[in-house]
N, C-alpha and C positions, 0 to 999 in steps of 0.2 A: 582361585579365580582362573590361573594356566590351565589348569588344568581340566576345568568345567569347557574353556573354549576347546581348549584339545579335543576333548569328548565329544564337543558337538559338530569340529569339523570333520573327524573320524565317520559318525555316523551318518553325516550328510554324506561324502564320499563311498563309503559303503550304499544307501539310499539312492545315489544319483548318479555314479559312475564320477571318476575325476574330471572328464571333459562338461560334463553339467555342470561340477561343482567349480571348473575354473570361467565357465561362462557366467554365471554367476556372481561371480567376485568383478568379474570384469563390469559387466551392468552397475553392480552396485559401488564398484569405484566411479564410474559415470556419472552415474547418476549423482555422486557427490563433487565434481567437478562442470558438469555442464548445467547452466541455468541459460533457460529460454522465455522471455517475457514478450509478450504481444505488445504494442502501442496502441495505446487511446486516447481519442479527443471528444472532445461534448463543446457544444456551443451554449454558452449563456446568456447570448444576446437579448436573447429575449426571455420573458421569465418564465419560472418553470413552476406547472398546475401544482400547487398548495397538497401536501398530502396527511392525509385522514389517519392516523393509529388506531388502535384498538386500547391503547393505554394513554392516561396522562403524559404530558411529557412539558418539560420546561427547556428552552433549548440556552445556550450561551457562548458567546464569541468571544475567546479568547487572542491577544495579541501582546507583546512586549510592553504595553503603555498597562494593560492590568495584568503585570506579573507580581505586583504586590499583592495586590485585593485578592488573585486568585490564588496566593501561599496562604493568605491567611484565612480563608477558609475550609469550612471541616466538613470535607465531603470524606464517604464513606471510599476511600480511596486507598488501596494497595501505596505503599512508599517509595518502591521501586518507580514504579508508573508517577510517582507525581512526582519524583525526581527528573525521569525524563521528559515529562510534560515543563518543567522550568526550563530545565536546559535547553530543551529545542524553539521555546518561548524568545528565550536569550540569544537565540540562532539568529531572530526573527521570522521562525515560521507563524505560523495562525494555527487555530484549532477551534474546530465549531462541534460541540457536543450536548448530546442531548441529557438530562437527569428526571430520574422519574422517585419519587422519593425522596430526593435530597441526593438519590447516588447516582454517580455518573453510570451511566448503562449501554452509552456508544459514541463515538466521536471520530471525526472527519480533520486529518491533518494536510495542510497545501503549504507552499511557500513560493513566494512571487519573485521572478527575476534570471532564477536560474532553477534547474534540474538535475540531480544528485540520485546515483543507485550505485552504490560501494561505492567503488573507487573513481567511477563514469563522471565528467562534471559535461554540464552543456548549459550557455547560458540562452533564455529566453528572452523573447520581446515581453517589454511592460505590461501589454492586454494579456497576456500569458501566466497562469499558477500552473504548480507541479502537485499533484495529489499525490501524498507519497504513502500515506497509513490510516487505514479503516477499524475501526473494528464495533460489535456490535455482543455486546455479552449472550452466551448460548442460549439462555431462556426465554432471552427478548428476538431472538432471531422468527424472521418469516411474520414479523408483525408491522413491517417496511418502514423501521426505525430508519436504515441508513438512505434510505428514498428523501423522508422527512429531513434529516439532516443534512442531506445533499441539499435539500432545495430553500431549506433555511440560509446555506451557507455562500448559495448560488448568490442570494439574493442582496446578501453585505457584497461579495465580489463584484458582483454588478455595478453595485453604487461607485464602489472606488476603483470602476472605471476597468475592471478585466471584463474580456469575452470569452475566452477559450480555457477549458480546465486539460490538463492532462496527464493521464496515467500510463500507469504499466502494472500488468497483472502475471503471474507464474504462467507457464503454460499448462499447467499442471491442474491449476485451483478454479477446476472448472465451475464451481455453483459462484464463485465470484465474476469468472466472464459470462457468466448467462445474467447476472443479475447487473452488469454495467453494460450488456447488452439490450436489457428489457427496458432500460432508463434511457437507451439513447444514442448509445456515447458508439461513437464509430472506430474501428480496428482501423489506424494504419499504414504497420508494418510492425516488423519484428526487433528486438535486440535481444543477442546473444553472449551470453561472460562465460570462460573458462577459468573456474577461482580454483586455487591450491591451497586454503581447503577451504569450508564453508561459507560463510554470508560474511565473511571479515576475515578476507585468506590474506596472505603474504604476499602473495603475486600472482596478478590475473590477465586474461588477454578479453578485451571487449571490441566487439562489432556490431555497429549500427549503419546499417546503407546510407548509403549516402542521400539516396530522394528522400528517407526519413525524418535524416537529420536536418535537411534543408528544410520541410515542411514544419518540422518544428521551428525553426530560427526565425522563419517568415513571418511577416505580420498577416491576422485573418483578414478574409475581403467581408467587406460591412456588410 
């Protein structure tokens, strides 16, 4: 295995000259220490237009009060993932997901009160959730599962009294800021983490401006 990497820094260096090949290294330790995330907010005040699929879909709202009902049943579910679906249940987040078949196929995770990205905490006013995790499996994408399940989930939110959703997206993961862009939801401002090393480092330095953080903390005007 030393040796295969030996090989392949040799011939990059050869290929690219040493001052490439240590620019290079530099970018790509960078890139594994700096993460830059946009802020986003959506309003829910009001409800949001019902959206159409192109497939059946049955959707359902999960919360702490059916972390029973939803262990016991037998969705076509990865065990990892439905480990972490309890656990995060047990946190007291929410999770609004959609199933088409009996298998879950996309789901929409928020949690009320406060806001949590690594190691960042910041707590929220009450009308306030945090959208923390999307996903929508690759075969079902571009058929605006996560639209539908956004506006399913809008819609329980609403009732128990939230206005304001809010996220943060990579700066990186551009088809998901154009598609929370198409939906609505307005940028902002920025936050920036320096992690040693990944999504779960040892030790990090985080920066949020301060008009950010304030406009988060705020309660919205009606």
């Amino acid at each position: 295995m030393c040796r295969k990497i030996s090989k392949k820094i040799k011939e990059t260096i050869s290929h690219d000259g040493i001052f490439k090949f240590f620019k290079k290294c530099i970018y790509y330790l960078w890139d594994k220490i700096y993460w830059k995330y946009y802020v986003y907010e959506t309003s829910i005040i009001k409800p949001i237009k019902k959206i159409r699929t192109p497939i059946d879909l049955t959707f359902r709202w999960a919360d702490a009060k059916s972390l029973k009902s939803l262990n016991e049943e037998l969705y076509e579910y990865h065990e990892k993932d439905k480990e972490y679906t309890l656990k995060q249940l047990e946190k007291g987040a929410q999770c609004f997901f959609a199933l088409h078949d009996k298998q879950i196929v996309g789901y929409s995770w928020c949690v009320a009160g406060s806001l949590e990205i690594s190691k960042y905490r910041l707590k929220l006013p009450d009308s306030k959730v945090y959208r923390f995790n999307t996903f929508v499996m690759e075969k079902f994408r571009g058929k605006r599962l996560l639209n539908a399940i956004e506006s399913y989930g809008s819609d329980i939110l609403r009732k128990n009294n939230k206005k304001i959703i809010v996220g943060f997206i990579h700066y990186k993961n551009i088809a998901s800021i154009k598609g929370r862009e198409r939906m609505g939801w307005q940028r902002i401002g920025e936050f920036i983490s320096i992690r040693f090393f990944g999504e779960r480092p040892l030790f990090e330095l985080n920066y949020m401006p301060r008009k950010v953080r304030k406009m988060l903390e705020s309660e919205p005007k009606s």
